[in-house]
N, C-alpha and C positions, 0 to 999 in steps of 0.2 A: 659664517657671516655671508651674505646674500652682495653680490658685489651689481655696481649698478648698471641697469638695462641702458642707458644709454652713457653716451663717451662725451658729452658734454659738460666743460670746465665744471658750472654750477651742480651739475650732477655728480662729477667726482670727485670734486671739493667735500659734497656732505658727505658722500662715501668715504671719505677719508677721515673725516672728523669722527665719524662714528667707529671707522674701525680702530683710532688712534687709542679712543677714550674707549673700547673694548682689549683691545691689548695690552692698554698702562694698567688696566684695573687686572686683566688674567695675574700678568706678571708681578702685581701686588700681594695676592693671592695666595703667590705659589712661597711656603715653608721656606723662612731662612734658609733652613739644614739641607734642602736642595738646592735652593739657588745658588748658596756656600759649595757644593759639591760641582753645578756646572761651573761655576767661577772657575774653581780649581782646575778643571778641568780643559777651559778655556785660557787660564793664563799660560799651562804647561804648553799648549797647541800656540800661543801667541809667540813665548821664547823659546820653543824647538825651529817654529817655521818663518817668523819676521826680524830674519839679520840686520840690527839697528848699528851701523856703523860708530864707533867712538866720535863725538866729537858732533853727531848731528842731533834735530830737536825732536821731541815727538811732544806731538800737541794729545792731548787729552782730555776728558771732562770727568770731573768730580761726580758723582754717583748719586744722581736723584732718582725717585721714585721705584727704590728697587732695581733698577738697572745691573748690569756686570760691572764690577768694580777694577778699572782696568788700573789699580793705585801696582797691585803686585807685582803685573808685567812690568810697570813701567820699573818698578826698584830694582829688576834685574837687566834693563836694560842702562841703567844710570851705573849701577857698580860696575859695568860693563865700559862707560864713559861716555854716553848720551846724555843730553840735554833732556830736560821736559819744561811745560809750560800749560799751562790750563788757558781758558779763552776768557774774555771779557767784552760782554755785551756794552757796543759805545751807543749809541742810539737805535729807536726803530728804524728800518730798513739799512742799515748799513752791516758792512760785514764785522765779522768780529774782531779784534785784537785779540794777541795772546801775549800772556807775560811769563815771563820764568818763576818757573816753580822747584821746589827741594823743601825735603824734611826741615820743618821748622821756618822757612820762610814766611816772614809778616801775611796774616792774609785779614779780610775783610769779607762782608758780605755784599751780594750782588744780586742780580735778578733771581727769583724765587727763593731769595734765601738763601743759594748758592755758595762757599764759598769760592773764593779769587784772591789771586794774589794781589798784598795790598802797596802799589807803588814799588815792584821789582824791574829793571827792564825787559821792556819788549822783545821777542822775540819771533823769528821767521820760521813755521815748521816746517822739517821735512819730512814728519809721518804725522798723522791725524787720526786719532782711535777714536771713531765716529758710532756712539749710541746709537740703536736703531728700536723704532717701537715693532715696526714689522720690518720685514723686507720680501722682495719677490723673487720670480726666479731668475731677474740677470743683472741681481746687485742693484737694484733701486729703492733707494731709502724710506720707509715713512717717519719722519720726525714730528717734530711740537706744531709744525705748521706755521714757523714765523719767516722759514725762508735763509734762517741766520747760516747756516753750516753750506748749504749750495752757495751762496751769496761769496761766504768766505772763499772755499774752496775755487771761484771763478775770480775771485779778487786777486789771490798771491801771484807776486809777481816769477814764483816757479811752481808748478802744479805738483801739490803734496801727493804722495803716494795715502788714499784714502783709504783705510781697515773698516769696517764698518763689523760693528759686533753686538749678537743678542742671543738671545736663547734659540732652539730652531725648532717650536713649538711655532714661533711668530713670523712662519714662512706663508706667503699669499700667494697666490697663482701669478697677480701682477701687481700693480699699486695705479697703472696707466700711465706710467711716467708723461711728463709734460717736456716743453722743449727747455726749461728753467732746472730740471731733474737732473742730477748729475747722477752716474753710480760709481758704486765703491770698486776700487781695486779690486781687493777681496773682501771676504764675507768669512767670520770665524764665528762659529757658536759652540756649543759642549759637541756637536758628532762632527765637528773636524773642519779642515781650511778650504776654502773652495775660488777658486779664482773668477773674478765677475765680469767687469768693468764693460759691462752691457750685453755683454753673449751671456749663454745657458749658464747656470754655474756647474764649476768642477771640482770634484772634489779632488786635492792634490795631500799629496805627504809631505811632509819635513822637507827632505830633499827639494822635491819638485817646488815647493811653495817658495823656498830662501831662492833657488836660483830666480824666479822669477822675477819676487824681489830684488836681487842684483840687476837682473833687467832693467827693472822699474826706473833705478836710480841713476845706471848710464844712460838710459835715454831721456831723463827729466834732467838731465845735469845735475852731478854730482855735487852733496853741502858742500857750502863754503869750510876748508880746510880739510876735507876727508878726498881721499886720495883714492884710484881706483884700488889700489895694492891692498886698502884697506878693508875692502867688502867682499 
């Protein structure tokens, strides 16, 4: 895909649009039975390398268009004794809300069909397993283009440790981040975890990824009730 000759808004804005609705269509594309295969492969890399403490939340989003279905991770890290919560879009431009989620929890449907928990309480995350349709090389997201997940992620009033996760087929040179652009922490797709949060990305191990992770979490302040002992 042909990225564009010049760096102005209006020019990267359709550059962006075009390459959204060319990566959502690849990754529609691509065989169950592989996608099923990176999945797996991605949830094993999610719970070797992102130590979710007992006791804290992780946000998440319910699996449209083909996406990595981040439902598995999350059940090992809930028997684990984490929290989860899915987002709900409250109006245009506004950040999201998230509400707690569990197996069997009331849910409803929401923008695009979506589902959402329907009327569970609200919840504060402190990880966000962030869909991406591409990404670049220093953890800068392409999303649906509404602004909702940057929006949020600058809204909480403690800045979630952000996962951003997709296949790595959907990697771009850059996406031109803007000053509104946040990046991801990390970056996990099926060939492993790589640490972003705006430098080059790196690819890290088990090891190397969790400690980081610990990092993350003593210096964003640690969830309410999770003790440092614990991670």
């Amino acid at each position: 895909m042909n990225e564009p000759a010049l760096k102005e808004w209006q020019d990267i804005n359709a550059w962006r649009k075009t390459q959204r609705a060319h990566w959502i269509g690849w990754r529609c594309e691509v065989s169950a039975g592989q996608r099923a295969q990176w999945g797996q492969r991605m949830t094993a890399l999610l719970a070797a390398g992102i130590p979710v403490p007992s006791g804290a939340v992780v946000g998440f989003c319910w699996p449209f268009k083909a996406e990595f279905d981040a439902r598995f991770a999350v059940r090992q890290w809930r028997e684990a004794g984490a929290e989860a919560a899915l987002p709900e879009v409250v109006a245009k431009g506004q950040p999201l809300r998230f509400r707690q989620w569990w197996p069997g929890a009331p849910m409803t449907r929401g923008v695009y069909d979506i589902p959402l928990p329907d009327g569970t309480p609200e919840a504060l995350p402190d990880f966000a397993i962030v869909p991406m349709n591409a990404f670049d090389g220093r953890g800068y997201r392409l999303g649906y283009g509404g602004g909702y997940f940057d929006r949020t992620l600058a809204a909480l009033e403690r800045r979630v440790i952000a996962i951003g996760v997709t296949f790595d087929a959907c990697r771009v040179p850059s996406i031109f981040p803007q000053a509104h652009d946040l990046p991801m922490d990390l970056v996990v797709t099926e060939a492993g975890l790589h640490a972003a949060g705006g430098e080059a990305l790196q690819l890290l191990d088990a090891v190397t990824s969790a400690a980081r992770v610990r990092e993350l979490l003593v210096a964003r302040r640690l969830p309410r009730g999770v003790s440092e002992n614990s991670i």
